[in-house]
N, C-alpha and C positions, 0 to 999 in steps of 0.2 A: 711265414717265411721259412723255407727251407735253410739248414744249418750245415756248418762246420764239422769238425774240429777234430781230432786228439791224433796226435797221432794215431802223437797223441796219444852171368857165371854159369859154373860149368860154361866157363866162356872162353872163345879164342878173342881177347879182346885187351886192349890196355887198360886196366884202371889203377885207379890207386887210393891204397890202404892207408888212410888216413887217422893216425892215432894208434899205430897198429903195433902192438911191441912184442919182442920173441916171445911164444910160448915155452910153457913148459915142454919138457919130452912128453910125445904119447898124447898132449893136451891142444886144447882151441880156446887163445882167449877173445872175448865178444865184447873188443873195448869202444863201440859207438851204437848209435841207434842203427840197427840192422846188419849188425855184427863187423866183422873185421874188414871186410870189402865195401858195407855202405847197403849193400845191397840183398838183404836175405839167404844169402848163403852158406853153409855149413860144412865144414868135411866130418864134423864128429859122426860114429857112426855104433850100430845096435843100439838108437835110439826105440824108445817105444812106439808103436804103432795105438793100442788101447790105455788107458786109465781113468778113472772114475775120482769122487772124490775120497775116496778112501784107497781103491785098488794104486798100485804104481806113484804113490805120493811118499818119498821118503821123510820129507819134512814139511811141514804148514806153518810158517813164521808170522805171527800178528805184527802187523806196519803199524806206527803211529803216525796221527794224523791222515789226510790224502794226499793222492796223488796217482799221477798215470806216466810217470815218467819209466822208460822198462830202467831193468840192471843193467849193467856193463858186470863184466868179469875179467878178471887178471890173480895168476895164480892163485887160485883156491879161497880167491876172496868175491863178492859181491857188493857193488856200491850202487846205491838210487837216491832219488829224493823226495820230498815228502814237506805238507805243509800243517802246521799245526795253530787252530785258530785259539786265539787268547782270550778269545771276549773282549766284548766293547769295537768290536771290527777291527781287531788287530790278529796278528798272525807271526810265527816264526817259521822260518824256511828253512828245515834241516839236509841235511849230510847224512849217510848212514855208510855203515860197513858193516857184512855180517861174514860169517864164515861159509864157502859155499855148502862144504859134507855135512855142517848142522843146522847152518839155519840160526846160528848165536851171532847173535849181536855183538859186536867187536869195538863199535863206538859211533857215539850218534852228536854230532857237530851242526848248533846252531851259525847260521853262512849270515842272512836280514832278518830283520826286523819291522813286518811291513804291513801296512794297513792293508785289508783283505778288500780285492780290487771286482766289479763284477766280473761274474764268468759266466759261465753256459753249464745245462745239465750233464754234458758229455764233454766237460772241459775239467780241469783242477789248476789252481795255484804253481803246481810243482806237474808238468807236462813235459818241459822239455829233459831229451835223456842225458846223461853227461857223456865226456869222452874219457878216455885214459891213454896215457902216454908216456912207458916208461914209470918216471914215482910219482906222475903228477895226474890229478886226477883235475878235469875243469866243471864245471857247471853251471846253467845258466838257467834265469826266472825270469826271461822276456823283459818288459822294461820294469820289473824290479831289481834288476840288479846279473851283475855275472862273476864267476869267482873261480880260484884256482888254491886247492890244498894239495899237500903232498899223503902219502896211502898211510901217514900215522893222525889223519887228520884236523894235519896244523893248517891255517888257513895262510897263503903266501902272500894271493892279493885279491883285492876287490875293485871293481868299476861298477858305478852308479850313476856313470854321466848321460847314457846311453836313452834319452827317457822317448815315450813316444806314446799318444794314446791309442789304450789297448781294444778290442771289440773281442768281447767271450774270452777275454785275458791271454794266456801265454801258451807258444805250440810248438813249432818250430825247435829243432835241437841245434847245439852248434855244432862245428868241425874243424880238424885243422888242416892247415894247407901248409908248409913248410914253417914257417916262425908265427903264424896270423893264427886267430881263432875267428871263427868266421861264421856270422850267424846274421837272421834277414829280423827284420823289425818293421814290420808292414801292416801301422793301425790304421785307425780312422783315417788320415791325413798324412801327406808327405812323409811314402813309405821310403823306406831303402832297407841296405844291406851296409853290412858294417864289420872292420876286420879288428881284431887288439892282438896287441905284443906276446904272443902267449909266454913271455919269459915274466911282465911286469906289469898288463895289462892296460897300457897305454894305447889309447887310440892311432890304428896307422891307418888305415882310410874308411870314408863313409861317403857309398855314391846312393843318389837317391833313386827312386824307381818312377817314373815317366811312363805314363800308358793312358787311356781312354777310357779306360775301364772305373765306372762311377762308385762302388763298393773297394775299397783302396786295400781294406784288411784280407791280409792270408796268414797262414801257418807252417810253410815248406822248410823243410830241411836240404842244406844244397847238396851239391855231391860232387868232391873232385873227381876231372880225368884226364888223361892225354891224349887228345886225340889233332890231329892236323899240325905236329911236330909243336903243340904248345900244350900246357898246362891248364885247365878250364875250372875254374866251379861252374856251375849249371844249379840255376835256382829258379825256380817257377814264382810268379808273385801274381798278381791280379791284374788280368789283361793280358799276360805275355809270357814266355819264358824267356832267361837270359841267361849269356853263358860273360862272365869276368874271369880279369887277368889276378891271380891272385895275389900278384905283389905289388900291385896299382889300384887295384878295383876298378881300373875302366873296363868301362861294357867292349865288349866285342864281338856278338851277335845276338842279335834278340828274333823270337815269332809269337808274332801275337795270335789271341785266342777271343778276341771279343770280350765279350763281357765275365768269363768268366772267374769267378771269384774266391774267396775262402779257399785257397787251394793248399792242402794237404798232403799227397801224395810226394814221395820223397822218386824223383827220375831213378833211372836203372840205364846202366849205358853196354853196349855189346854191339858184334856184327859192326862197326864202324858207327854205330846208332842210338844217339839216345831217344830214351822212350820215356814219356811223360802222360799225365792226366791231368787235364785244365780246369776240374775244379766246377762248386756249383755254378748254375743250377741246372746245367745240362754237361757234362761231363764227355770230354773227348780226349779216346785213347791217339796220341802222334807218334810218329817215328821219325827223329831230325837226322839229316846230317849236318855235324857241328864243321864243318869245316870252312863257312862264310863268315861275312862281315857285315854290319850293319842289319838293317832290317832284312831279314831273309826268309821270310812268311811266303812269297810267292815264287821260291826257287829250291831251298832246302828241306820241304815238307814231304817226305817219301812214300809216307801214306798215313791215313788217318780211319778213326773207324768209331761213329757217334753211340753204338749201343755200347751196353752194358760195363764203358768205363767209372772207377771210383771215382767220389768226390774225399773219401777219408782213405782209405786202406793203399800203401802203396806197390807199385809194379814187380812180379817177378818174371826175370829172366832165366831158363833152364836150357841151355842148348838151345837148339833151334826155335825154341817154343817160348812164349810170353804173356804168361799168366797175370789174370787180375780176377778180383769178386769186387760187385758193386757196394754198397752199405746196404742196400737192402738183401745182396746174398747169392748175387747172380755169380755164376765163377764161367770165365771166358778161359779160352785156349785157340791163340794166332798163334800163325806162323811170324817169324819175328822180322824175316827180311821183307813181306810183301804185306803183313796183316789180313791174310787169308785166315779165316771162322774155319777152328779143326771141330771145338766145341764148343755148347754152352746150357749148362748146369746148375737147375736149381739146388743152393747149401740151407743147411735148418740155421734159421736167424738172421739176424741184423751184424752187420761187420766196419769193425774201426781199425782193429790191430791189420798190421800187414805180416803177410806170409812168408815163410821160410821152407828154402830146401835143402834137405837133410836126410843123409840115409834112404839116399834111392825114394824119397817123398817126400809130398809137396805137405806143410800142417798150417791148415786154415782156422785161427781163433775167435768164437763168435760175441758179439755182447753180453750175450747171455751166460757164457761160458763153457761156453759147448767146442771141445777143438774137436774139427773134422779134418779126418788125414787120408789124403789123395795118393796114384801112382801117378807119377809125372806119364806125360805123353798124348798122344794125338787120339788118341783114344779114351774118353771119362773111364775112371773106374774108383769106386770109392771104398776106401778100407777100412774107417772106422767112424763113428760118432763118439766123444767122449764128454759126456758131462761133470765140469768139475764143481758144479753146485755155490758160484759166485762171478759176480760181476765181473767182468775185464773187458777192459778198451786198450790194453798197456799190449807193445809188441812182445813177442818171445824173446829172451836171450837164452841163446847155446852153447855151454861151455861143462863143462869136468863131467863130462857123460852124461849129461842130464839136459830135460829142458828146464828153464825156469819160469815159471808164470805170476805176472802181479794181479792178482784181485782187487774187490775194493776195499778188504779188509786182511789180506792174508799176503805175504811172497809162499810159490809153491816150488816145491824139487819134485821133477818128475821125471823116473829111469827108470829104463827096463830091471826087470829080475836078474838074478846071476845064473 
């Protein structure tokens, strides 16, 4: 049976920065999974084009334990998470802080305590990425537990009521949506989505997910936006995607997708349009307009297009253009208003992380550890292969001039020369 998992602009468009606190001068900070917009985007800029695993690596920080959960960053710090098994099938779920310019370790905060649950070859314990907002930093470990410390971290609160059985363990990140932290929980059985109090972490609603779809488990990260004079998360789950009100959690448009399942891909909204990917085991790139009500599968669906969308890696939007690579390596380029095929390009490897634009380029990171770096546009053109000589499935974060990469034994700094 085919698998899962990990995760694991330049837009004229409304979205919203969710968790998103001023930077510094001069600086970008990358406080959610796929940075400050949600969505792979970057303005940092003289980012590197090539490095190797020695060339362009300022620092090479050994992680304890695993985990594929990417950093977040906020002033010149980096925070992830990480799981460390005890023996005897138990495990501690830590907290890290390191400093970004070195790469030192600033404080490493045990969050649960928790019996080591199965996962999948291409999954970890510690998967999902955290957010940052302002001093608080939140974190979540799927149904082991979610938490909230502040950046000297003290831990503020924890919720553990949230339980749900898991398939290839935890994926999904959370987010925030005005006062709610907002994250999906869709295992074996009677999935939903789930918001808490991000000040205390008190449960404020939990609606369940209803579809057809026989394989119940996914792993999506939602994504707020405003589009049709209201405020949406948009979460993909198993069988459908669905857009909620974020301070009720009632649904208020769904489009279904069949059967399918395990869905990963985090949506990308632009052009009035969100774009999504549905997940195994056949994989279909859509373009919605979120502007209906109820079930809207056979009116809101603008266009669709069944090759060479992911089941792991999720959607980049660049201007007019709407980039994806399959897992096995295939990298597309539609046009985003009609999903007209500009390209489509075999990449060296197998692909989990999702992609980032940055510095006039697109940086595709492969399993193997190979990032390949693109010129955005309607024309393939490829500008470098870089092997960093270790595993990754974890997405990039961009922040203090640098990219950061998680391996499966290392975090890397990786910046141009001066």
């Amino acid at each position: 049976m085919k698998l899962l998992l990990i995760h694991v602009g330049l837009l004229s468009v409304s979205f919203i920065c969710a968790g998103q606190s001023a930077p510094a001068a001069g600086a970008e900070n990358w406080t959610e999974f796929r940075g400050p917009t949600g969505q792979g985007l970057s303005k940092a800029q003289r980012l590197p084009s090539k490095w190797s695993s020695t060339n362009g690596v300022v620092w090479k920080q050994a992680l304890p334990g695993t985990g594929w959960s990417s950093p977040v960053a906020q002033d010149g710090r980096l925070y992830l998470t990480t799981a460390v098994e005890q023996g005897a099938g138990n495990q501690s779920l830590h907290v890290l802080a390191l400093e970004a310019k070195s790469g030192k370790t600033l404080w490493n905060v045990e969050v649960f305590a928790k019996p080591v649950t199965k996962g999948h070859a291409k999954n970890s314990q510690a998967s999902p990425t955290p957010v940052l907002e302002g001093e608080r930093l939140y974190v979540h470990f799927g149904h082991m537990g979610t938490a909230c410390l502040d950046l000297s971290g003290n831990i503020i609160w924890k919720n553990e009521t949230l339980s749900y059985a898991p398939v290839h363990g935890n994926g999904g990140s959370p987010i925030l949506a005005g006062d709610a932290l907002v994250f999906s929980s869709d295992g074996s059985t009677k999935p939903f989505i789930a918001a808490l109090d991000k000040a205390g972490g008190k449960l404020l609603w939990k609606t369940p997910r209803v579809t057809d779809a026989k394989r119940k488990f996914s792993f999506n990260t939602p994504l707020l936006i405003e589009a049709a004079g209201r405020k949406q998360i948009i979460s993909c789950g198993s069988g459908a995607v669905f857009a909620y009100d974020p301070k009720t959690g009632n649904e208020l448009w769904r489009v279904r997708y069949g059967e399918g399942y395990s869905v990963v891909p985090r949506a990308v909204f632009g052009h009035g349009l969100v774009f999504i990917s549905s997940g195994f085991d056949h994989p279909v790139v859509m373009a919605i307009n979120p502007g209906g009500a109820g079930d809207v599968t056979g009116s809101h669906v603008v266009w669709t297009t069944p090759k060479g969308g992911p089941s792991t890696p999720s959607l980049l939007l660049g201007g007019n253009e709407l980039y994806f690579v399959s897992d096995a390596g295939i990298a597309s380029c539609v046009d985003a208003k009609t999903g007209q095929l500009h390209w489509s390009e075999r990449l060296v490897g197998n692909y989990s992380a999702s992609p980032v634009l940055a510095d006039g380029k697109i940086y595709f990171q492969n399993e193997e550890g190979v990032g390949v770096v693109i010129k955005p546009g309607i024309t393939f053109q490829k500008l470098a292969e870089n092997p960093l000589g270790e595993r990754t499935l974890a997405s990039y974060a961009v922040a203090d001039g640098a990219i950061f990469i998680r391996g499966a034994k290392h975090l890397f700094r990786i910046q141009a020369g001066p």
